[in-house]
N, C-alpha and C positions, 0 to 999 in steps of 0.2 A: 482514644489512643493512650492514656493513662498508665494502663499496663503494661502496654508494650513499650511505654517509656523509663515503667521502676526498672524494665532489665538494663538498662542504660548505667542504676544507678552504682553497683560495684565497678565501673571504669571511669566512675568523674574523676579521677586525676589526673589519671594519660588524656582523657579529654583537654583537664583545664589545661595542662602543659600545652596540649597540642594550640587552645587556643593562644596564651598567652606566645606563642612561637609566631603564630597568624596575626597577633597584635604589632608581632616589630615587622613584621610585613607589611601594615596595614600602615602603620607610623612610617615607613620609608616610602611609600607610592603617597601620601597624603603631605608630606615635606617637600617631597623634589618639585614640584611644580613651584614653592615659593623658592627655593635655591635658584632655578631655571630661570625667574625673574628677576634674582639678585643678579646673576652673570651676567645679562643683557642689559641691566640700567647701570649696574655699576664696572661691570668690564668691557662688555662690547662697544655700548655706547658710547664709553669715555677712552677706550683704547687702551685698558689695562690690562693686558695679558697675563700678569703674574696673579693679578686676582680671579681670571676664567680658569688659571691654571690648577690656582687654590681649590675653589670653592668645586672644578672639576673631574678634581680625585678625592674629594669629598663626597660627590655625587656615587663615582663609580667605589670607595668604599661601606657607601651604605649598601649600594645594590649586591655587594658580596655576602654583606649583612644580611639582605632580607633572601638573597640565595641559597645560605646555609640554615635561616630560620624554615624558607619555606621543605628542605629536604628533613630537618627534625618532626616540623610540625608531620607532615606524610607521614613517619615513622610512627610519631604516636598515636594518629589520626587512622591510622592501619591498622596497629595495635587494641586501640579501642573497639573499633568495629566490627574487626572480626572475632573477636572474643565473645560480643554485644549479640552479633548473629550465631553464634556456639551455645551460646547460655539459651538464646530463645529457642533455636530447633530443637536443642534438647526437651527443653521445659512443653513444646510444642507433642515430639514422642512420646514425652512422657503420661503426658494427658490424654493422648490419643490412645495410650495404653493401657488407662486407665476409667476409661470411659465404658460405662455398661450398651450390651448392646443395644438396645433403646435409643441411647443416644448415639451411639456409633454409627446407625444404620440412618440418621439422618444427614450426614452427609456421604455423597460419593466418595467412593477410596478416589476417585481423580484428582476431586476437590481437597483432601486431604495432600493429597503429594503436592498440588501448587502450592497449597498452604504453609509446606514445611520446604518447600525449594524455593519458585518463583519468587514468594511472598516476601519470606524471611529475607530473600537478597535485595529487594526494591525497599525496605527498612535499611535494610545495612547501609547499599548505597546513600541516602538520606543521611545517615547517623556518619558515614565517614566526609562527602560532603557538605555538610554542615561545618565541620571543623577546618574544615581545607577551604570552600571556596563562598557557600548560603552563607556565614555569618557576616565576612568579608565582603559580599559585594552590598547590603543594605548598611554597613559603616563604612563603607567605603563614599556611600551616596551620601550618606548624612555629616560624614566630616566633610568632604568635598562642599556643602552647602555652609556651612559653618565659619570653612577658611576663605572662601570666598566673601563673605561680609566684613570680613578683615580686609580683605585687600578692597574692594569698594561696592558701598552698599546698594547704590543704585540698580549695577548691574547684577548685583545677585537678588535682586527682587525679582528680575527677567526670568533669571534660571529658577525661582523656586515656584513660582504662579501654578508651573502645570504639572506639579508634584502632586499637589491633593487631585486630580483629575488621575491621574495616572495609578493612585495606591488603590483609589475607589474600582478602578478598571483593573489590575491585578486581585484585588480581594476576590470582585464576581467571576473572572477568568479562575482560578484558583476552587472555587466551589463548583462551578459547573463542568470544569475540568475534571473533579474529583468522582464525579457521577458520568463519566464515560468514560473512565479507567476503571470503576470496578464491574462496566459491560464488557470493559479489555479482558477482567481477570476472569469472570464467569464464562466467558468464551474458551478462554486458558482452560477451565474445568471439562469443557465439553470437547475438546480436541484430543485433552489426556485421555479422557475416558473410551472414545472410541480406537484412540491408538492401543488403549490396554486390553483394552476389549478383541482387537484383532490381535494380537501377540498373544493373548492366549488362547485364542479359537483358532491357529493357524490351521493346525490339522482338519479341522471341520471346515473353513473356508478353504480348501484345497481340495478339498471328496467333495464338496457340492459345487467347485466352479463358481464360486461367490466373489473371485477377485475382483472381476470387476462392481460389479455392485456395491461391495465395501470400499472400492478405490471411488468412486463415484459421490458413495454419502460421507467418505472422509473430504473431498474435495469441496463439502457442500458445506461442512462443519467450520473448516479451515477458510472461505469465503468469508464465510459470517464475521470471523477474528479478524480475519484482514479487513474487512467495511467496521468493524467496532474501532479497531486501532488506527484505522484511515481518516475517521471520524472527530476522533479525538487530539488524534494530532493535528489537523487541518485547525480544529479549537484552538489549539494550541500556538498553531505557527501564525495566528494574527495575533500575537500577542508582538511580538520583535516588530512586525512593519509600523504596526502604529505607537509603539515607546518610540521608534525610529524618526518617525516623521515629527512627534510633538518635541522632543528635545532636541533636534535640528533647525526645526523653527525658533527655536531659543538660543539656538546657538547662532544662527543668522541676525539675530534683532541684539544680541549680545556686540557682536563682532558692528554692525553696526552703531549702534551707540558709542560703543568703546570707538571707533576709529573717528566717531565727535569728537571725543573728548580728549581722544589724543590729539587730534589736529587743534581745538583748543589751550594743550596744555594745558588741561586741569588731572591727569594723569599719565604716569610714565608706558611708555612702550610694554615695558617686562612685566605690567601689573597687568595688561591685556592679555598678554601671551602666558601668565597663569592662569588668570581665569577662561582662557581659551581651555586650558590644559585640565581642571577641574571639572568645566563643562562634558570635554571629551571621555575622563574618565567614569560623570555622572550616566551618560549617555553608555556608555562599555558595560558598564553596571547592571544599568537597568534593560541594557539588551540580554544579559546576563539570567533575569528574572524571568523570562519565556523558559529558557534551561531550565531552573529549578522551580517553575511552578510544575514544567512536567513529573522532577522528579518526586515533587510534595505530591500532587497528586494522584500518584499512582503509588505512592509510599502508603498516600493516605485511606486507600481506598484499600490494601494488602494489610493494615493494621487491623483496620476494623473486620476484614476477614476473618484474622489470627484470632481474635478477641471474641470472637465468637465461639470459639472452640474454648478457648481458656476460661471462658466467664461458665463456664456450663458450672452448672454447684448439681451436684449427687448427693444421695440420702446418704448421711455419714455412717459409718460403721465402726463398731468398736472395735480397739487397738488390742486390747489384751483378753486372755482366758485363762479364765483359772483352771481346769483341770482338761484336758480330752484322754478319751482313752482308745488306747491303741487297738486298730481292727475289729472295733464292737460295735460298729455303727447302724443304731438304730434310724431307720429311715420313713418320716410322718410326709403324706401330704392331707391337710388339715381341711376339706371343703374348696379345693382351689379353682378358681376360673383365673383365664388371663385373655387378652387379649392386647397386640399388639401395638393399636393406636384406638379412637372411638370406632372401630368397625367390629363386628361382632365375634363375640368369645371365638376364642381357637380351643380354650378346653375349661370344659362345662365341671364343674363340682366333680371335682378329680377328689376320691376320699378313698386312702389304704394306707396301710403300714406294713412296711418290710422288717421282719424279723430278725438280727445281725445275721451276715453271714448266708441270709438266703439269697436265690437265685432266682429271679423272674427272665421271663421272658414277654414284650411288648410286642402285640402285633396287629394289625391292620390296613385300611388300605390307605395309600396314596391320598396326605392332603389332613388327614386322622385325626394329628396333635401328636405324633409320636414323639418325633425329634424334639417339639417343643415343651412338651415332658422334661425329659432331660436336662435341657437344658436349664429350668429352675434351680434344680438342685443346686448348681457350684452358681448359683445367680449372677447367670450373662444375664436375665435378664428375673425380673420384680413381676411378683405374682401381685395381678389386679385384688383378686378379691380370695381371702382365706391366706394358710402360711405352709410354707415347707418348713420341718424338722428334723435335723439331723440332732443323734444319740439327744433327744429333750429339749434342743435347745432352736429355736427359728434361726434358718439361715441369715436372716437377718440381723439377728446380735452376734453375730460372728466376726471375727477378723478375718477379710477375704483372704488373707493367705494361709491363715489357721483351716481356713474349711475347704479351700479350694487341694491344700497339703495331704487332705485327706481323700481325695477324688484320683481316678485315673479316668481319664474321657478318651476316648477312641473316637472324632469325626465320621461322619460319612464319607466323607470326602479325605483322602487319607494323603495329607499335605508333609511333603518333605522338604528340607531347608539345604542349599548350596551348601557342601562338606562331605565326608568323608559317610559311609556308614556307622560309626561308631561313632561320630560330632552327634550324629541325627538321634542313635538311640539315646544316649547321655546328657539330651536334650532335657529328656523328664526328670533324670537326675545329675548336677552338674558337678556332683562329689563323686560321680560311680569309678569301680574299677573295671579295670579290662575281666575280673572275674566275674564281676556281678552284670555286665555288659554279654557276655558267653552265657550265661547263668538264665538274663532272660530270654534273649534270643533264640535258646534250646525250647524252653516254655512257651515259645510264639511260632514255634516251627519252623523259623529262617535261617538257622544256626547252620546247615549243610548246603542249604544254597548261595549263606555269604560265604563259605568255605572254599566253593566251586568258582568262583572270582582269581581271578590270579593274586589281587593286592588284598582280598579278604576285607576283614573290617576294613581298610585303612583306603577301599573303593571308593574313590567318588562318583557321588551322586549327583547325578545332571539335573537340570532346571527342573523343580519341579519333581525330580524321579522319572524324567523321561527318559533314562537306560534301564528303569528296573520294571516288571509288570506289574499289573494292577494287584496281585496275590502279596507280590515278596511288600511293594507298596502297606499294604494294609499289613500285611506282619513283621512288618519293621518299628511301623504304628502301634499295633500292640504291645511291642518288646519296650517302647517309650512308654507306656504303658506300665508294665511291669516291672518295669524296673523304681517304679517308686514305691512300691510296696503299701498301696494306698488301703486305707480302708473300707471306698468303695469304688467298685469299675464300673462305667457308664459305657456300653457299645454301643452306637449307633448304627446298625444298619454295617456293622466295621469288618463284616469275612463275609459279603456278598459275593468276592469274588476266589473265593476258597472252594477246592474241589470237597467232595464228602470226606474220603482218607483224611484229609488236611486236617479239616476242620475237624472232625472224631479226634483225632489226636490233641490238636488245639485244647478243645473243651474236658478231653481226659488232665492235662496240665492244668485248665482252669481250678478244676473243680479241687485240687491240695489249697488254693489261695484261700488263705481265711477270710475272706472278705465279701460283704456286701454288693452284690450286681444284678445290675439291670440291664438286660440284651432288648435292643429294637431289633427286628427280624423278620423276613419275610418267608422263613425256609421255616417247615412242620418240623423236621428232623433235629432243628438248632433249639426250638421251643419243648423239644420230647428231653433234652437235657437239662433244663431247669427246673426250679419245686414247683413254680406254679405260671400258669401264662397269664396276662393280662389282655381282655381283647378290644380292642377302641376302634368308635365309630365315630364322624362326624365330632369332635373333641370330647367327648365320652365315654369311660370305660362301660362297655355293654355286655361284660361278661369273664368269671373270673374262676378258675380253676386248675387243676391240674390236666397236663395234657389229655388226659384219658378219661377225664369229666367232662373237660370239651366236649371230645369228640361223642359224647352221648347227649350231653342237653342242648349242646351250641348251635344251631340250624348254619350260622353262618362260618363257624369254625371247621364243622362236618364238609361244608362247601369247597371253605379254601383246602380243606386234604384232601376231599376229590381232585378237583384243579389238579395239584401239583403231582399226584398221582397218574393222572391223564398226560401230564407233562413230561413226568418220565418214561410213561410208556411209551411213548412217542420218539423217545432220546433213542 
């Protein structure tokens, strides 16, 4: 928990205030029981009423005291923790945003959102109760034993016997607690994840009549959480019966003694009725410690989470570069294999070099290496074996924002963000203008059908682009694209669903961009517009020319233009 306690440490002084505010809280409930004793031997018993009167607005102005200490301490005890939980979900985004995806894709995006919600609040809660009530009630128990030997030692031998039984019994409560709260939170992961999972399959669990089925194995998910949290709290809730029963029995053999020794006369009434009062509040205390070992434990179990994500260390990259030049991007892959985890290469001794400025086309079937191609280049992820080079230099000694500045990437999957049309294109660049915003848009083809819009650019865009189609989608994607003016563009598969006209026009605007591109593609027609196609089999390029040299040596290239020939004739 180390780390996730340095973010702690820019609010240690709203902290210390908050506790030094908890200390005269702490000072006024550890006093009044000996005041409490003073009124009954010296005023009740003796019939002094100006002294119960004294000593009893005395009482009630400490309690004003520790009234307006305990609403400061809240204030800064607030103050701290929510600042405390700001810095860490940030620090938590931040790394989550920064993580290549190799290590991205080891945990569930579910597990990431409990991580940066659930998580980050079961910390906070901890870091603000700490200051307000965990540090107070183990000084609350330990002065309570302390003033109690003061008043008389006999009987506070009674009360402390079954202290060391009791911390030994909290320590192990506390640790095995700690390991059925983070079965609590890994449940938490598997609930998110199927809830996220039907939110965005709604439409496909609707056309197949799958509601029930998916209501069914959410019901099964959500089971599981409830018997992990049921589990651990039942752990939990024998912690209060038995501090109950052991300092009860101590409080009965106390009250017993004590009413010897009163009826002896070897001490006074008011010294009983403190150390009653002592007792009561050891016992309030340590009932107290059931509360907060649930919230350590589940604190503690959500830290080590987090800290899993934070402690990731990534191959460093360098900060600076000395020169890049603009739109000349020569583009190396050097002998590359990779493969995703130890399971077998996704692509086998990948060796070619793009000339600035040319234009490939990437094609084969389903499963290939295509996508994953691509994506080396702006390194989402680290080639296993051999290097990618951009203009001489390995992506690797590059500043990811230096190399990535240089890339335009088009997804397959053509992902829009809550905002307007024009938030979305100005996404790729967050300096554009409205002219340079028109400018690509015209260059991406979608420039007359966000026109056709009543509000125009200034449209918003539903969840996802579920008002726009799957075409304007993807050439709104492009226009993000374009509008950075990058030196190389990476399509993935990004106008599948562009009619021919579309896309001829599209690719007539492509081809003024001075830049470096590479098209994944599965359309002949898209691949007849580039200088050379590249064709991949099984993660290996198996074949490499210009369209019209394919189609004479390629057996497999000859195939797929049959195919898609047959396909149209068919249309």
């Amino acid at each position: 928990m180390t780390k996730i306690v340095s973010y702690m440490g820019p609010y240690k002084w709203p902290a210390i205030i908050a506790l030094a505010f908890m200390l005269i809280e702490l000072a006024v409930e550890l006093v009044q029981p000996l005041i409490i004793g003073k009124i009954i031997d010296e005023g009740i018993m003796k019939g002094d009423m100006t002294y119960v009167v004294t000593w009893g607005s005395i009482m009630m102005g400490l309690g004003l005291l520790a009234f307006a200490a305990g609403i400061t301490n809240s204030f800064f005890s607030a103050h701290a923790a929510q600042s405390f939980a700001y810095d860490l979900r940030s620090a938590l985004f931040k790394k989550v945003q920064s993580l290549s995806m190799t290590h991205f894709l080891k945990f569930p995006t579910s597990a990431l959102i409990t991580r940066l919600t659930n998580d980050v609040t079961q910390v906070q809660q901890v870091f603000f109760m700490s200051m307000r009530f965990m540090l107070r009630a183990p000084l609350v128990v330990i002065g309570s034993l302390i003033l109690v030997f003061f008043v008389n030692v006999e009987l506070a031998l009674y009360l402390v016997l079954p202290v060391p039984f009791l911390l030994l019994f909290l320590w192990y409560m506390v640790k095995k607690g700690g390991r059925g709260f983070e079965r609590v939170q890994r449940s938490i992961d598997r609930v998110n994840r199927v809830i996220q999972e039907n939110l965005q399959a709604t439409r496909l669990i609707k056309a197949y009549m799958r509601g029930v089925y998916e209501s069914s194995r959410f019901v099964k998910i959500a089971q599981q959480l409830r018997d992990h949290t049921a589990r651990a709290l039942q752990l939990m809730e024998m912690v209060q019966p038995i501090l109950l029963v052991v300092m009860n029995a101590a409080l009965l053999v106390i009250i017993w003694f004590g009413a010897a020794q009163i009826e002896a006369r070897s001490m006074p009434v008011g010294d009983l009725v403190s150390i009653i009062n002592y007792a009561l509040r050891i016992t309030g205390n340590f009932s107290m410690f059931s509360f907060i070992i649930v919230l350590f434990a589940r604190a503690k179990a959500s830290a080590e989470r987090m800290e899993e994500v934070l402690d990731i260390e990534q191959r460093p990259t360098a900060t600076t570069l000395e020169q890049t030049k603009e739109n000349d991007a020569e583009l190396t892959f050097e002998h590359v294999d990779f493969a995703y985890s130890d399971d077998k290469m996704i692509l086998k001794d990948i060796d070619f070099t793009l000339r600035p400025r040319e234009k490939i086309a990437i094609m084969g079937a389903t499963g290939s290496g295509k996508s994953t191609l691509l994506q080396l280049i702006p390194r989402l992820y680290e080639a296993t074996n051999g290097q990618v080079t951009v203009e001489g230099m390995p992506v690797a000694q590059w500043p990811i924002a230096a190399l990535r500045e240089k890339i335009g990437f088009v997804p397959q999957r053509s992902l829009l963000f809550t905002g307007t049309i024009f938030d979305n294109v100005v996404w790729g660049k967050k300096d554009a203008t409205i002219e340079e915003v028109v400018a690509a848009c015209k260059k991406a083809q979608i420039h007359d059908s966000i026109m056709a819009f009543d509000a125009g650019y200034d449209t918003r865009v539903g969840q996802k682009g579920v008002n726009l189609s799957g075409g304007q989608k993807q050439r709104i994607a492009i226009a993000r694209a374009l509008i950075r003016k990058p030196a190389i563009f990476l399509f993935d598969d990004s106008m599948s669903a562009l009619d021919i006209q579309t896309e001829e026009k599209l690719w007539a605007a492509l081809q003024q961009e001075h830049a470096t591109m590479i098209v994944v593609t599965q359309k002949v027609h898209t691949a007849q517009a580039t200088d050379r196609v590249f064709l991949m089999d099984d993660g290996a390029i198996v074949a490499t020319g210009t369209h019209d040299e394919l189609a004479r040596t390629s057996p497999l290239y000859a195939a797929i233009i049959a195919s898609q020939r047959e396909e149209n004739a068919h249309v």
